[in-house]
MMTF fields as JSON, N, C-alpha, C and O atoms, coordinates in Angstrom:
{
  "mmtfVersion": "1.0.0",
  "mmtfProducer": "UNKNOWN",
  "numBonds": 299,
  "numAtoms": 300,
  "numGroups": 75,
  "numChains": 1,
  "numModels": 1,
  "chainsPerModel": [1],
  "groupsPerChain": [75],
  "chainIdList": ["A"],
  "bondAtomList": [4, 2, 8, 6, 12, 10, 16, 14, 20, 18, 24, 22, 28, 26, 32, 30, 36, 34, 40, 38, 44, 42, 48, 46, 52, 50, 56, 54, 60, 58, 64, 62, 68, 66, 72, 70, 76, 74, 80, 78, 84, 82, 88, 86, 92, 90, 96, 94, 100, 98, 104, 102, 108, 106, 112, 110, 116, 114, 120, 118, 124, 122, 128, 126, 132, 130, 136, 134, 140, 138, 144, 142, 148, 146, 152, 150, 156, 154, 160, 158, 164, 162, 168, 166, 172, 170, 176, 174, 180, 178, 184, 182, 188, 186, 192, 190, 196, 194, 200, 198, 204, 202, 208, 206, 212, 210, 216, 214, 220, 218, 224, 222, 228, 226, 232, 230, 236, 234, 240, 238, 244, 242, 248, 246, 252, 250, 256, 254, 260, 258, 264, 262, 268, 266, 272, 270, 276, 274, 280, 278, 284, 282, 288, 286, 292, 290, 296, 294],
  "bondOrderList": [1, 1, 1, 1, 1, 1, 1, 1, 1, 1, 1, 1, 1, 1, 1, 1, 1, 1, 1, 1, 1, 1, 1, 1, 1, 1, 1, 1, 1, 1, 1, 1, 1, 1, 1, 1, 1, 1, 1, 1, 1, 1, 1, 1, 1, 1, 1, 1, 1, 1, 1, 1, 1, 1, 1, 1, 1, 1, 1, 1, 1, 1, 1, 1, 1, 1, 1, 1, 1, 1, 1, 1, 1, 1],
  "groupList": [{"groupName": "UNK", "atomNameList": ["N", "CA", "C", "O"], "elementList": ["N", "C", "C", "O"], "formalChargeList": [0, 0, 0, 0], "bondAtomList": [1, 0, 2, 1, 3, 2], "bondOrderList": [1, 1, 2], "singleLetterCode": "X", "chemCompType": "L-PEPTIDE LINKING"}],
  "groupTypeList": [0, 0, 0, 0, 0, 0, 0, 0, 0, 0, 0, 0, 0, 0, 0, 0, 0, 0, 0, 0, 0, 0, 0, 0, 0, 0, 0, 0, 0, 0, 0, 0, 0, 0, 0, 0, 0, 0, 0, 0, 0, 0, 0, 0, 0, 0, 0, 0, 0, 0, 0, 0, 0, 0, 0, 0, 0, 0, 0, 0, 0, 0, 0, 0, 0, 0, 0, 0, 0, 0, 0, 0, 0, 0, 0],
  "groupIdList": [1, 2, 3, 4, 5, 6, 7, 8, 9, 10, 11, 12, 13, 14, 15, 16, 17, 18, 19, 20, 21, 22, 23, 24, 25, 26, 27, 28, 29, 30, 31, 32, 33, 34, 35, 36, 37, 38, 39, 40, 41, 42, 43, 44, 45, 46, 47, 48, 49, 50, 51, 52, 53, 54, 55, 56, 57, 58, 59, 60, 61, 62, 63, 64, 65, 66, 67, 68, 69, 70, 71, 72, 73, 74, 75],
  "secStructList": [7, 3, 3, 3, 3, 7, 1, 6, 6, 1, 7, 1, 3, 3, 3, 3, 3, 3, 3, 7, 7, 7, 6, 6, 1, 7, 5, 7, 2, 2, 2, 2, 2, 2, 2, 2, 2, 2, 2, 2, 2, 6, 6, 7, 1, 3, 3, 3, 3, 3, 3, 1, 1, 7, 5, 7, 6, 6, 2, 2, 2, 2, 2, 2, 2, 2, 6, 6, 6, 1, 3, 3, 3, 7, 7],
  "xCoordList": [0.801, 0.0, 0.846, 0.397, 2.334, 3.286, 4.532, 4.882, 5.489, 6.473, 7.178, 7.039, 8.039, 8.688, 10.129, 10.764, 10.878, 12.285, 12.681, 12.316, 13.617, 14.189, 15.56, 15.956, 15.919, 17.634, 17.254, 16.612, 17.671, 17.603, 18.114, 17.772, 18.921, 19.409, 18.1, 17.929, 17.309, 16.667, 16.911, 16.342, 18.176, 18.8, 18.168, 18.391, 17.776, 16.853, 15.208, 14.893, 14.444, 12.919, 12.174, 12.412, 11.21, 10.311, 8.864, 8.133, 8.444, 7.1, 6.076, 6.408, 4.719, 3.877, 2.39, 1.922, 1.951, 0.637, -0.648, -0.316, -1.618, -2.827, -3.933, -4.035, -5.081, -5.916, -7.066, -7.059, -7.833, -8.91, -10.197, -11.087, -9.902, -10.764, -11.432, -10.878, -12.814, -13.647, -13.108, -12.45, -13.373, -12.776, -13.146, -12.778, -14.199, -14.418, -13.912, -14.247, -13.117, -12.519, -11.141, -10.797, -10.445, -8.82, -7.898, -8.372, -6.929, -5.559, -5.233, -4.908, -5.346, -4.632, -3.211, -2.554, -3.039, -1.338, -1.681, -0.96, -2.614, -2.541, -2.234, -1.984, -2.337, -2.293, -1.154, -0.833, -0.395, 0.887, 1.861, 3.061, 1.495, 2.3, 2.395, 3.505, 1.334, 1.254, 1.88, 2.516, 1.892, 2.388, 4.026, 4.693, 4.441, 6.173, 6.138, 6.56, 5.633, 5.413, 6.201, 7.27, 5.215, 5.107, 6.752, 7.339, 7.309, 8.375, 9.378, 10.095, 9.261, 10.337, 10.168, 11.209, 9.387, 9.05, 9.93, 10.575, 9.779, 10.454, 11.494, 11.561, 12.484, 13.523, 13.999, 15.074, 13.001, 12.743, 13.118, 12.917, 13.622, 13.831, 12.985, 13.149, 12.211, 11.729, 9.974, 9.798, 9.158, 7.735, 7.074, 7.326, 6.448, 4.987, 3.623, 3.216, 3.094, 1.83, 1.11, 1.971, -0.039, -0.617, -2.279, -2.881, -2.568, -4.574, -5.1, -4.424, -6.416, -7.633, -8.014, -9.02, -7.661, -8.066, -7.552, -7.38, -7.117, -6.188, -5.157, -5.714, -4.449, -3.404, -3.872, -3.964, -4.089, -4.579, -3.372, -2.355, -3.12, -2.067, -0.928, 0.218, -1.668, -1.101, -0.203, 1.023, -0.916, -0.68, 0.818, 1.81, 0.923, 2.152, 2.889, 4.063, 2.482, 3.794, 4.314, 5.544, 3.529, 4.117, 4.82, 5.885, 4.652, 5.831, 6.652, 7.699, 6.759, 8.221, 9.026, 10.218, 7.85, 8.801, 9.999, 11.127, 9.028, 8.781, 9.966, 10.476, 10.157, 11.165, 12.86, 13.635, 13.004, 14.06, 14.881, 16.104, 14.147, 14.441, 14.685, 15.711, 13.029, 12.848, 12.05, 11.029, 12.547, 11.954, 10.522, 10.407, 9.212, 7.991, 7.551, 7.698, 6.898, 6.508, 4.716, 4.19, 4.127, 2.757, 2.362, 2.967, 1.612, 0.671, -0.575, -1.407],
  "yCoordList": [-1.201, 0.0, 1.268, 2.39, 0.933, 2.265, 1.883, 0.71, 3.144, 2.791, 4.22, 5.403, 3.524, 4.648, 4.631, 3.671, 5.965, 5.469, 6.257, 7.157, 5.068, 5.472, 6.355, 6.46, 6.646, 7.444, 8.717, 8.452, 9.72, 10.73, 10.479, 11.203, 9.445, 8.986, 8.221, 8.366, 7.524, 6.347, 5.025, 4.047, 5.06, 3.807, 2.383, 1.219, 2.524, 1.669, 1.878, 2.482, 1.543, 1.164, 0.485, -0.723, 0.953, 0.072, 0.009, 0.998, -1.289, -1.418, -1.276, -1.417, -0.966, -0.594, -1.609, -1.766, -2.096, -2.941, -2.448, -2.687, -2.013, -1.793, -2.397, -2.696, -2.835, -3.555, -3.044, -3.266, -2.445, -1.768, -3.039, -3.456, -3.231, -4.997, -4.033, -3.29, -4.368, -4.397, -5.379, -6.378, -5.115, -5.908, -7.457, -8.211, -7.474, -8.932, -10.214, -11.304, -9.265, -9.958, -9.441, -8.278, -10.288, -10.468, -10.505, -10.739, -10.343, -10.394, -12.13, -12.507, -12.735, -14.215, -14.34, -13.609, -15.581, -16.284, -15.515, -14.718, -15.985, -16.161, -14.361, -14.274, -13.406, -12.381, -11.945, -10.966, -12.189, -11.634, -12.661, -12.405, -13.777, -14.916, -14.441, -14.531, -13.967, -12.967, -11.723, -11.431, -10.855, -9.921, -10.321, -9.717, -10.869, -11.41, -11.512, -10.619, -12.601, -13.117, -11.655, -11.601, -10.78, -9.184, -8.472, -7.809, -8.697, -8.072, -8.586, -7.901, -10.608, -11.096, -10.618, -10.167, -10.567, -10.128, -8.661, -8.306, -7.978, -6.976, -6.393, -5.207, -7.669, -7.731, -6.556, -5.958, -6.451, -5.741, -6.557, -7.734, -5.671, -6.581, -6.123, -6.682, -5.357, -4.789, -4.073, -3.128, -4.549, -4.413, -3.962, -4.274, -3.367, -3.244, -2.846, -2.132, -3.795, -4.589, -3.703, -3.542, -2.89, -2.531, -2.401, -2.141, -2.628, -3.157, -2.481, -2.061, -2.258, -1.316, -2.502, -2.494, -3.795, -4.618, -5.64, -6.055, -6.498, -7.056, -8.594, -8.748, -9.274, -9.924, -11.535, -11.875, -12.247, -13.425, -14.264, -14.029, -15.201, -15.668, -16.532, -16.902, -16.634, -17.784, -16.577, -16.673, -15.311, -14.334, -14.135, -14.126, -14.005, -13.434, -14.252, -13.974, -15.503, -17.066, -16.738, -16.675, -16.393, -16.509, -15.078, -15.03, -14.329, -12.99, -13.162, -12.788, -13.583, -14.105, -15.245, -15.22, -16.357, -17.367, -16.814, -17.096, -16.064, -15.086, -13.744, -13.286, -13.417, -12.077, -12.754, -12.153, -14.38, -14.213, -14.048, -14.191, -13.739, -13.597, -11.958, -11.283, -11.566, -10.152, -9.725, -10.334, -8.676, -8.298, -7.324, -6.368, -8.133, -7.947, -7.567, -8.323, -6.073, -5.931, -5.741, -5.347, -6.096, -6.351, -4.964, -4.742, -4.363, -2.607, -2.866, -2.096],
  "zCoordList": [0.0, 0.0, 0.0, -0.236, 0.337, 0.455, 0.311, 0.181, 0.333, 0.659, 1.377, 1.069, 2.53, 3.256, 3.165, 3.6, 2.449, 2.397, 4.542, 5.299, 4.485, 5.36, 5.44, 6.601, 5.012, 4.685, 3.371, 2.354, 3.619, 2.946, 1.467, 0.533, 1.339, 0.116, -0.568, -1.778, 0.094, -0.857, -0.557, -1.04, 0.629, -0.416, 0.87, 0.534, 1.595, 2.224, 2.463, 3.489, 1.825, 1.996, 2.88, 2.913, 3.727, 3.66, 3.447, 3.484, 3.202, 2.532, 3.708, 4.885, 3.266, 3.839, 3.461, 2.333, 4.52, 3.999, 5.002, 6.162, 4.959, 5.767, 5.621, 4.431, 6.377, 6.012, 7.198, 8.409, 6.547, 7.394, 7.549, 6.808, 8.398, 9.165, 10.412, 11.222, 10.21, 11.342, 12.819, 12.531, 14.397, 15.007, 15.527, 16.427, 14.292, 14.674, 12.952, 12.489, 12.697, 11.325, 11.651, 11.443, 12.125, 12.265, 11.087, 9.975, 11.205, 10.031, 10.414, 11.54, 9.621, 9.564, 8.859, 8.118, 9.418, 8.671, 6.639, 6.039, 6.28, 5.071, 4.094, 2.892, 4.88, 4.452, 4.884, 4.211, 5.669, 6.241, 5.483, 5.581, 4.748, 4.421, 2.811, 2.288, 2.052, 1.263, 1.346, 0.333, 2.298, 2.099, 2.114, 1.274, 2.61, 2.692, 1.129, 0.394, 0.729, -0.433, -1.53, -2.138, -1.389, -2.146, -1.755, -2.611, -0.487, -0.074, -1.1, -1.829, -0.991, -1.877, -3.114, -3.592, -3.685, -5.462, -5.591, -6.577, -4.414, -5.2, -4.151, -3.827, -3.561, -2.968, -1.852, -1.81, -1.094, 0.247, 1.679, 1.981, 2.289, 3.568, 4.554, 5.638, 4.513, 5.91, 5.632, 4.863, 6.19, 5.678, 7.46, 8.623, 6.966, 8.364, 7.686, 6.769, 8.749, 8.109, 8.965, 9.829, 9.4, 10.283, 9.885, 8.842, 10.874, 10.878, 11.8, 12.739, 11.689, 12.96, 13.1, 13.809, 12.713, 13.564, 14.283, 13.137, 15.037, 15.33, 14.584, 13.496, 14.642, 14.531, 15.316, 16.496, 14.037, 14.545, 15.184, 14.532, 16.28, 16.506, 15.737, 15.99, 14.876, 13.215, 12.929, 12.972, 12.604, 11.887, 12.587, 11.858, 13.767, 14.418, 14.538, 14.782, 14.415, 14.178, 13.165, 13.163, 11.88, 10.495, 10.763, 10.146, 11.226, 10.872, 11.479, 10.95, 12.431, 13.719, 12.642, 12.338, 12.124, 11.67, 10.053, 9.646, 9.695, 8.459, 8.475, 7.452, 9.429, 9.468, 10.194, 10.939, 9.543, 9.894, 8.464, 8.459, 7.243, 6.109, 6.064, 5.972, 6.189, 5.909, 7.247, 7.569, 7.996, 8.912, 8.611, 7.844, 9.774, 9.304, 10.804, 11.763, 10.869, 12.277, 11.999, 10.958, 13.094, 12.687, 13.664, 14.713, 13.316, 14.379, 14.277, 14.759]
}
């Protein structure tokens, strides 16, 4: 959904994913396993995923198991 450079140069990125979920519809494994997915395609190391709604526990296995590649913080 974005991208934020971090360094005045450019020369490190990171990606941006949001997902406006009511709070009785959670973020699951399968969308954060996807969004990694999107980081590798276009060779990113560092993504944050952030939701108004919360972070299913799958969801936060797969980014822990998931960010020892590319670091993925879930908000």
């Amino acid at each position: 959904d974005g991208v934020m450079r971090e360094d005045a140069l450019g020369l490190d990125v990171v990606y941006i994913q949001a997902k406006k979920y009511g709070p009785d519809n959670p973020v699951g494994p399968d969308a954060v396993q996807a969004f990694a997915g999107s980081l590798l395609e276009r060779g990113a190391t560092k993504g944050v995923f952030v939701t108004t709604s919360r972070f299913t526990s799958g969801a936060q296995k797969a980014a822990d198991r998931l960010s020892t590649q590319r670091r993925i913080v879930l908000i």
